[in-house]
C-alpha positions in Angstrom: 92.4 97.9 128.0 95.2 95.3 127.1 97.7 96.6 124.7 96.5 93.3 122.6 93.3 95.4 121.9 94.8 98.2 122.0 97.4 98.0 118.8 94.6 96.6 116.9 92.3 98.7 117.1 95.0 101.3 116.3 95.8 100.0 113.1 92.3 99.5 112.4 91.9 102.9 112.8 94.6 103.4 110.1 93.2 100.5 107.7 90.1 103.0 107.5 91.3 105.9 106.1 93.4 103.6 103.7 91.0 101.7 102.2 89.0 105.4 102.4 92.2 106.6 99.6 91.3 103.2 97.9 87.4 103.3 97.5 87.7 107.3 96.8 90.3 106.6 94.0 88.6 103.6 92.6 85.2 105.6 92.2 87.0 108.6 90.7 88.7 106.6 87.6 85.7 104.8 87.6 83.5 107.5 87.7 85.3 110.6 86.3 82.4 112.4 86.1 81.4 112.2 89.4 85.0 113.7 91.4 87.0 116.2 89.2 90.6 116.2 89.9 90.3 119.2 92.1 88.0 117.2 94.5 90.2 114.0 94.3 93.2 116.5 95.5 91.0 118.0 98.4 90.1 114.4 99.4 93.8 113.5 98.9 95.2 115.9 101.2 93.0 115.6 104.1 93.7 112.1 104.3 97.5 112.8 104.0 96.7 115.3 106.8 94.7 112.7 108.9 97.3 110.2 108.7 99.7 112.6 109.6 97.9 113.5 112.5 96.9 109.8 113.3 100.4 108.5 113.0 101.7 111.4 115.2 98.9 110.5 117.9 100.2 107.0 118.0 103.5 108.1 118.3 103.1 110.3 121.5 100.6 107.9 122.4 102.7 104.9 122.1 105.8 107.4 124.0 103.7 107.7 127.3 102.0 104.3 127.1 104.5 102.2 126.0 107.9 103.4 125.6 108.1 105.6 128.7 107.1 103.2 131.2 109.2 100.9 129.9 112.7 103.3 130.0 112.0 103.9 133.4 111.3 100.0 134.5 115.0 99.5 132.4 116.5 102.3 134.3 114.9 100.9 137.6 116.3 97.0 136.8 120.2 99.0 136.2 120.0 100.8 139.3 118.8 97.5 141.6 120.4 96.7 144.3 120.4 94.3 146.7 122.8 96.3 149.6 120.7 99.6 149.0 116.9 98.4 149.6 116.2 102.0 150.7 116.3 102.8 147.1 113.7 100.2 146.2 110.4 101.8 146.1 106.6 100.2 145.2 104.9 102.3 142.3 101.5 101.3 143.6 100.8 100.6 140.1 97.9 98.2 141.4 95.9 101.6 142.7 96.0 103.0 139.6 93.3 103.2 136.9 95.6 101.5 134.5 95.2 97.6 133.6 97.6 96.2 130.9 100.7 94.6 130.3 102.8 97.1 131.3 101.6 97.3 134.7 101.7 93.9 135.2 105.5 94.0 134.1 105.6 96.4 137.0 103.9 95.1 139.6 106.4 91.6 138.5 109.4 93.8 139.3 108.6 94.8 142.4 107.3 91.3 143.5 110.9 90.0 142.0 112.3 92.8 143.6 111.0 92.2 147.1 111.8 88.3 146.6 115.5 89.0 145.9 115.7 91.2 149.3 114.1 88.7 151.0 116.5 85.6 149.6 119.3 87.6 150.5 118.2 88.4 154.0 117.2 84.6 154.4 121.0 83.6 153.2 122.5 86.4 156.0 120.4 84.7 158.5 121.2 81.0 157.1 125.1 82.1 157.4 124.8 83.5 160.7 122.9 80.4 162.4 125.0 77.8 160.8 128.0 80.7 162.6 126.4 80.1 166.0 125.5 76.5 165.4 128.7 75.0 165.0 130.4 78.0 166.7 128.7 77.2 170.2 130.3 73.8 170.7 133.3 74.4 168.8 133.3 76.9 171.8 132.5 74.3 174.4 135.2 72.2 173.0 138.0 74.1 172.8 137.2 75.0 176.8 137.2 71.2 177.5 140.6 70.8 175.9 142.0 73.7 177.1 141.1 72.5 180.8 142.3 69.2 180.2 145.9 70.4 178.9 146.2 73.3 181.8 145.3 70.7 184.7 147.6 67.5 184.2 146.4 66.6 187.6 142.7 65.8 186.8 140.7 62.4 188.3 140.4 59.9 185.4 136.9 60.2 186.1 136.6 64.3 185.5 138.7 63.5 182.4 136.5 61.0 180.8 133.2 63.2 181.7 134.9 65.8 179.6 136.2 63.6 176.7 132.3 62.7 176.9 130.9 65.9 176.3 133.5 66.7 173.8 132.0 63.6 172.0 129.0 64.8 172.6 129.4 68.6 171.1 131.4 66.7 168.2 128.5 65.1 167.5 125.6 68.0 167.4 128.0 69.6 164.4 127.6 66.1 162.6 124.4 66.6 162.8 124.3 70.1 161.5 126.6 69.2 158.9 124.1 66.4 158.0 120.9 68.2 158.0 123.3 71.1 155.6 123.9 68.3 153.2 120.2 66.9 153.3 118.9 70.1 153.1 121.5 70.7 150.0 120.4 67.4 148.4 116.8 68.4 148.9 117.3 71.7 146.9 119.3 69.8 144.2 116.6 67.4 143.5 114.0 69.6 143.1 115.6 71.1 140.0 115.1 68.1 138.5 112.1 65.8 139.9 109.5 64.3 137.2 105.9 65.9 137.5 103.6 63.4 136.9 99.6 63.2 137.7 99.0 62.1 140.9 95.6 60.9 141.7 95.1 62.4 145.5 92.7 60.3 147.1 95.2 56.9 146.9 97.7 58.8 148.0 96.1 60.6 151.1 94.8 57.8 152.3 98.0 55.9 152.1 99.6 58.4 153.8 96.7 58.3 156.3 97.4 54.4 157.5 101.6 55.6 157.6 101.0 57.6 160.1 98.3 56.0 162.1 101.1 53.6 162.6 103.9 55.8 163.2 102.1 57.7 166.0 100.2 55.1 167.3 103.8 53.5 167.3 105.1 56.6 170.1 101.8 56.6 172.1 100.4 59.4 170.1 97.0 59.5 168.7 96.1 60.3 164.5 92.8 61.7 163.5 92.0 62.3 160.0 89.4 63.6 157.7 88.7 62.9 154.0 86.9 65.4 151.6 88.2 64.6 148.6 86.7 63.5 145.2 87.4 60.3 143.2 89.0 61.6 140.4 91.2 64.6 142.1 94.6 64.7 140.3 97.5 66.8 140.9 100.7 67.1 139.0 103.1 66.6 141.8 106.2 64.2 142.5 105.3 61.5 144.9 108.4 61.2 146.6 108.6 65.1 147.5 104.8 65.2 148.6 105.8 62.1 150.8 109.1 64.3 152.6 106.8 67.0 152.7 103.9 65.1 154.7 107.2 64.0 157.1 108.5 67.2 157.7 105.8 68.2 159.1 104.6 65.5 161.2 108.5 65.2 162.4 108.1 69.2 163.4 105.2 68.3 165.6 106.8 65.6 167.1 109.9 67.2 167.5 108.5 70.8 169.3 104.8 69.7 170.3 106.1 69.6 173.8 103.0 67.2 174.8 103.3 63.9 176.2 99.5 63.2 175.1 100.0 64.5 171.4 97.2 64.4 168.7 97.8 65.2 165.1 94.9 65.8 162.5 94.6 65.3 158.7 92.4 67.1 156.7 92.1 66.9 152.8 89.7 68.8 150.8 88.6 69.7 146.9 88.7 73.1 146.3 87.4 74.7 143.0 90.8 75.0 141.9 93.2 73.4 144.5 93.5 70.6 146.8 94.1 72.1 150.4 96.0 69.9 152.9 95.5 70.6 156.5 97.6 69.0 159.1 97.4 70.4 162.9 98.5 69.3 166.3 97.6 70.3 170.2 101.2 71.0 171.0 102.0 75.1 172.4 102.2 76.2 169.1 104.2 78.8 168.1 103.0 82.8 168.8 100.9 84.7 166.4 103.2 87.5 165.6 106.0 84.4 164.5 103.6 82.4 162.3 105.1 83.9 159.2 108.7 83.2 160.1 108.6 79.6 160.5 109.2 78.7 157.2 112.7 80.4 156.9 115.9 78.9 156.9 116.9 77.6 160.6 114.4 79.5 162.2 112.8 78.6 165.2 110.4 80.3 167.4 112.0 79.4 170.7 116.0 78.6 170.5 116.1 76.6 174.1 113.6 74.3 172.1 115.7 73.8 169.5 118.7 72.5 172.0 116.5 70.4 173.9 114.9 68.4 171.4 117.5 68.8 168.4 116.9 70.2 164.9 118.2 73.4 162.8 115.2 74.8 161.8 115.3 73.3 158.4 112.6 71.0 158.5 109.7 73.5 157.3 111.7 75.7 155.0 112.0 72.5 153.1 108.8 72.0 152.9 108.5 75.3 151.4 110.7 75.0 148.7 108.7 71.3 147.5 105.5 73.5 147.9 106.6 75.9 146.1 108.3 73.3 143.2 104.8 72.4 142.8 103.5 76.2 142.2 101.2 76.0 145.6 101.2 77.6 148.5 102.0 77.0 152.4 101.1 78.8 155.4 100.7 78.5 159.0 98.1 78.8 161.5 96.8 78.5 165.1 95.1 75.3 165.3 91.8 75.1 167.2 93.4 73.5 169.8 95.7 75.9 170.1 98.6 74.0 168.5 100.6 74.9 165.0 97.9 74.3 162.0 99.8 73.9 158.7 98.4 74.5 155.5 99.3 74.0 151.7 97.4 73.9 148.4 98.2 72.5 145.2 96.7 73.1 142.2 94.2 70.8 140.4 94.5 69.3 137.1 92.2 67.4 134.9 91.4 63.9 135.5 93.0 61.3 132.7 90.2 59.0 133.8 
């Protein structure tokens, strides 16, 4: 039972033995006759006695429900922290018997809990790529320019080869340093984009003709279905939904590794969401890594990455708009044994 039921009833439970004290006294002056003073004082002090009893019942009551639970959540949210995890421990309050608020405060600390360990794992694993990212050909670099001073004899030719691929490393950092700064932006500008009702069916099918274009534009081939009702809104930001849609489609491009790509749209109504489905018949990425994809500058297969370019940042972007618009994302294998994305938003009501 909620603890807004509960406390009611509680002083419900008082309210009767008070207006009891009431009623009895009333009919006693009223009715002298009918309660001498020696029965009044009988009734008097079992009620005294009762709410005695009752208040001390709600008092233990209220120590083990209420105020118990609660020191030991305060104690737990003091002793948190994020370079001791071992000391971070699930209550399993969802297998108990118990239902109310106070559980659900529980069971919101530990999700927190495990959030904040998982954020500050993903920022150790964002500073270490960005480390090897612009450590690698800060490396390669400095071994060009070292060989170049040491051997004053070198052919003009070997020397410009080397001042090219010096130009070259220079310029993957630039890159990384650009994608840092767009991916900055990106997390900036989601604090504070406009929510506005978006009515999904324009907008999907826009999309649609964007990137029948596009990839008909590379040699690729679109596909696309359409499920969607009339009057399906969202509250959502158009211009984030749009990167979102991009990110995606430029991560398939990008890592597919097929010549003959297909992609595939699918949109559908849900009770309570609209789910997006967008999948391609590239080599996917393995089972056991389908959950990793969307953290910072991870990518399933590192000589991928250095072959076709990219830091990984692409889907956990896509992420953090998905998640601006209280949905959900997650990936799959596609049929055709390619990378399946999937992401939901919430439905509103139609102003129409």
């Amino acid at each position: 039972m909620k603890l807004r039921l509960k406390i009611p009833l509680i002083f419900l439970f008082l309210a009767v033995f008070f207006y009891t004290l009431i009623i009895s006294y009333i009919s006693y002056v009223q009715s002298p006759g009918g309660m001498n003073s020696a029965a009044f004082l009988r009734v008097l002090r079992l009620f005294v006695f009762l709410l005695f009893t009752t208040f001390l019942v709600n008092v233990v009551l209220f120590h083990f429900v209420v105020s118990t639970p609660l020191k030991r959540l305060i104690k737990q949210l003091n002793a948190f922290n994020l370079y001791e995890t071992s000391n971070f421990r699930e209550h399993n309050w969802q297998q108990t018997k118990r239902r109310d608020e106070i559980a659900d405060l529980y069971i919101g600390f530990e999700k927190m809990g495990r959030r904040l360990i998982e954020a500050q794992r993903e920022q150790l694993d964002m500073i270490m790529a960005i480390t090897h990212d612009i450590k690698t050909p800060l490396t390669s670099i400095r071994g060009f320019l070292e060989f170049i001073l040491t051997n004053p004899d070198i052919s003009d030719i070997n020397k410009e080869e080397y001042l090219r691929l010096i130009y070259e490393k220079t310029d993957s950092i630039i890159d990384l340093l650009n994608e840092l700064s767009a991916y900055s932006k990106n997390e900036n500008e989601l604090q504070s984009i406009t929510m506005i009702p978006l009515r999904v069916k324009p907008f999907y099918i826009s999309i649609v003709r964007e990137y029948e274009a596009e990839l008909s534009g590379l040699g690729y081939e679109l596909s696309w279905e359409d499920h969607l009702l009339d009057d399906d809104v969202v509250d959502a930001n158009e211009t984030m939904l749009r990167r979102l849609f991009a990110n995606i489609v430029s991560n398939a491009v990008r890592y597919a590794g097929n010549n003959d790509l297909a992609v595939r749209f699918s949109a559908l109504s849900e009770r309570d969401f609209i789910v997006f489905r967008i999948e391609d018949n590239g080599i996917g990425v393995p089972e056991d890594k389908l959950g990793l994809i969307f953290n910072k500058f991870y990518t399933s297969d590192g000589s991928r990455q250095r072959a076709f370019g990219g830091t990984g940042l692409g889907l956990s972007i896509c992420r953090s708009i998905i998640s601006r618009f209280n949905g959900e994302i997650s990936a799959y294998r596609a049929t055709g044994g390619g990378l399946g994305i999937e992401f939901r938003i919430l439905r509103t009501a139609s102003n129409s």
